[in-house]
N, C-alpha and C positions, 0 to 999 in steps of 0.2 A: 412210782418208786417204792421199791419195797421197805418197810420197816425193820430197825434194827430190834431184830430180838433177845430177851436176856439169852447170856452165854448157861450153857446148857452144861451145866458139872456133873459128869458122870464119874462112878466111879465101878470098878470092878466090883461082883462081885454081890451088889445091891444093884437093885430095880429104879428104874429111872422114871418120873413121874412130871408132865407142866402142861397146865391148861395154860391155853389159847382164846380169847373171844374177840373175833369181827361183827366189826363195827359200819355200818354208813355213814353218808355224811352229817348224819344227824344227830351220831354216839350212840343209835338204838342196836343192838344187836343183829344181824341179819340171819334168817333163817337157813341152816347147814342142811335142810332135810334133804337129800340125793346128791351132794356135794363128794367131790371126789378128793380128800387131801391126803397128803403125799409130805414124807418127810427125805430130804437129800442128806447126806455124811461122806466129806472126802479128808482124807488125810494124806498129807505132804503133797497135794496136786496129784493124785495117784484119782484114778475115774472113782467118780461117785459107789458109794455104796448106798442103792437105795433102800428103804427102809421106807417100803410102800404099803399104807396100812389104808383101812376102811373102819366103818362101823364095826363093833365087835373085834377085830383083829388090829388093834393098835390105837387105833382112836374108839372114845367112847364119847360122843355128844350127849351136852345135857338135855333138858328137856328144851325141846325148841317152840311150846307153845307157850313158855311162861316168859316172862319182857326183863325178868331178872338173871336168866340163864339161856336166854334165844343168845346163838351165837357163839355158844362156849364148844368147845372140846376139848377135850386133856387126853394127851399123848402120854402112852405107855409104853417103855421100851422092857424087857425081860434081862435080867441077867443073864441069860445063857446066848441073847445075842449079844448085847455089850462086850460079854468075854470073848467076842472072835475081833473085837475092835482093839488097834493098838495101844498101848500106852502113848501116847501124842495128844497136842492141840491142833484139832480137825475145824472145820466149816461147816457149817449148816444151812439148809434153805427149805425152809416151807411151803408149800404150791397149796394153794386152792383152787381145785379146775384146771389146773397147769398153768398158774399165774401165782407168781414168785409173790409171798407175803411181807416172811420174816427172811431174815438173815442173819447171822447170827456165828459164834465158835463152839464148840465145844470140846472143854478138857478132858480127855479121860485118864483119872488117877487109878492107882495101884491102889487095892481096900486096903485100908492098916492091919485090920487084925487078920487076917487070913492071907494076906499076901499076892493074892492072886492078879 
């Protein structure tokens, strides 16, 4: 059963940034090296927009031989893809390997100062 993940506050405009760390059953980290994770975005039930990243293109894992950061990845989204995402509260799902992690919403506001 996948994990509820924090809601994912995006806004226009600004660059979207949230590390990730899995875990075993033991709380140790597990090693991400050739791991394939995949982030889902659907808004109003309308088909997913994936937002399929890798090493270097979206995701950047940390280092995975150290026991303090095995396991970690932070997801980076760009503002100039955010800005093709509606203004709405969408859904999200996480896959490692094509196994659903997190789940989660995500709101995406209109920036304040620029409007966009």
């Amino acid at each position: 059963m996948p994990e509820t993940g924090p809601d994912l506050a995006v806004w226009r405009g600004n660059t979207f940034t949230q590390t990730y760390r899995w875990k075993d059953s033991t709380g140790s980290g597990i090693d991400l090296t050739g791991k394939t994770v995949k982030l889902y975005v659907s808004f109003n039930d309308t088909p997913a927009t994936t937002y399929e990243a890798g090493v270097g293109t979206g995701w950047t894992l940390a280092d995975q031989t150290q026991a303090a950061t095995k396991g970690q990845a932070t997801l980076v989204i760009p503002k100039e893809t955010i800005a093709t995402w509606p203004i709405a509260r969408g859904k999200y799902e996480v896959e490692l390997d094509d196994v659903t992690q997190f789940i989660g919403s995500v709101p995406v506001g209109r920036h304040a100062t620029n409007n966009t």
